[in-house]
C-alpha positions as CSV (number, residue, x, y, z in Angstrom):
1,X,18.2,16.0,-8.4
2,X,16.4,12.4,-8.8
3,X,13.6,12.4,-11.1
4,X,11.0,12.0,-10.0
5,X,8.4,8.8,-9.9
6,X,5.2,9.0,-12.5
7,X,2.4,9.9,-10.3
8,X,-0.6,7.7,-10.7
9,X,-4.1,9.5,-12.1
10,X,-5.6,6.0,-11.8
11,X,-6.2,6.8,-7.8
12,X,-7.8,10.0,-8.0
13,X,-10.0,11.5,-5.1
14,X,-13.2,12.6,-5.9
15,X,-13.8,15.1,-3.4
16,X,-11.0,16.0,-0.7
17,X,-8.7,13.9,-0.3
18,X,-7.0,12.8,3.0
19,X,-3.8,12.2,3.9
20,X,-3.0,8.8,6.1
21,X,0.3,8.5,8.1
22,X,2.1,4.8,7.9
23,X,4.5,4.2,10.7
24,X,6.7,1.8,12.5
25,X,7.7,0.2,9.0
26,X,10.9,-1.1,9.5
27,X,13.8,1.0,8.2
28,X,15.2,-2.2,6.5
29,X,11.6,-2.9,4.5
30,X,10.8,0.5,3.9
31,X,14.5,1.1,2.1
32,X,14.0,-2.0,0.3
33,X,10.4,-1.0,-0.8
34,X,12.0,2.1,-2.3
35,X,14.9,0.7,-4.0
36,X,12.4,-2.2,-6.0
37,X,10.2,1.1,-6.8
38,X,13.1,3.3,-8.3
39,X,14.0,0.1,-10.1
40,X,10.6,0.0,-11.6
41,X,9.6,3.5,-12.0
42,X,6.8,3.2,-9.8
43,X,5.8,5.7,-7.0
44,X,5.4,4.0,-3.1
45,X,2.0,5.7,-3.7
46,X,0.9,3.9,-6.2
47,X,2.1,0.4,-4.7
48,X,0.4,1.2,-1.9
49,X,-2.6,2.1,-3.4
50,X,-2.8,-0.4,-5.7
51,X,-2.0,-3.1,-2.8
52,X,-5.1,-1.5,-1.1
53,X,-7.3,-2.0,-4.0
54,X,-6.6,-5.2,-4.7
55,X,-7.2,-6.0,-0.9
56,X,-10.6,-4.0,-0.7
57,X,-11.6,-5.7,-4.2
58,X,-11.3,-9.4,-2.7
59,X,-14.2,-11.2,-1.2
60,X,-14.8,-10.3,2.7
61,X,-13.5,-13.5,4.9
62,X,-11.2,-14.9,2.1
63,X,-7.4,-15.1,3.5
64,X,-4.7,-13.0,1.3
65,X,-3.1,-15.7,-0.4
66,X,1.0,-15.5,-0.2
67,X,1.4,-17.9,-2.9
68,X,2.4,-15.9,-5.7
69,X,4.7,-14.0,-3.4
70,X,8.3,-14.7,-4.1
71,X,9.1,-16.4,-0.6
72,X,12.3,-14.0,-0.1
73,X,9.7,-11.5,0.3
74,X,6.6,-12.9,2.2
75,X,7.7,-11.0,4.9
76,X,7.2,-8.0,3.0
77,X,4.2,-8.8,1.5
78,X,2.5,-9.4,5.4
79,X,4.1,-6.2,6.5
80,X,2.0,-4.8,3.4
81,X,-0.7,-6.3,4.1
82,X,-0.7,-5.2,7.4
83,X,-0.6,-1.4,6.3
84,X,-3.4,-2.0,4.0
85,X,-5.5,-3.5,6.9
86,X,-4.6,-0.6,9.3
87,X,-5.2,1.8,6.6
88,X,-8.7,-0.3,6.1
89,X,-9.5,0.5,9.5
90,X,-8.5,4.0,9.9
91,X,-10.8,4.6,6.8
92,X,-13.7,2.2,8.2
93,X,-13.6,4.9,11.4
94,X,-13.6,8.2,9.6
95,X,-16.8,6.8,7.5
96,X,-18.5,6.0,10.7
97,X,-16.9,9.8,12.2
98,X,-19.0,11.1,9.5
């Protein structure tokens, strides 16, 4: 049996947490995203999560900035991106749900 990633305490919920589906990753990206995570020890959730902080901790209008991306995986990082701004909106919506 694999062993098993450390989970992060850093992203706790306080209160209930929810659970939020990601799909129509690409297989391709998504294997890739796991492999560079076993490599570093790191959990998907806490990529993810951390991703989403950073992206909810930036100034409202400014662009994400690719720059310090490795340009082999740009690609990745706007796929990311893209989950963190679908996951931005699913949240915005269950706020205004109540």
């Amino acid at each position: 049996m694999a062993k098993k990633r450390p989970y992060s305490t850093q992203f706790t919920a306080k209160g209930k947490p929810r659970r939020y589906l990601l799909s129509g990753i690409p297989p391709t990206l998504w294997e890739r995203a796991r492999a560079r995570a076993r490599k570093e020890d790191l959990s998907i959730r806490t990529i993810l999560l951390s991703l989403v902080e950073q992206w909810t901790d930036r100034p409202e209008g400014q662009a994400l900035d690719p720059a310090p991306i490795e340009p082999q995986l740009f690609m990745d990082a706007q796929a990311l991106a893209e989950a963190a701004r679908e996951i931005a909106r699913h949240l915005d919506r269950q706020a205004r749900a109540g």
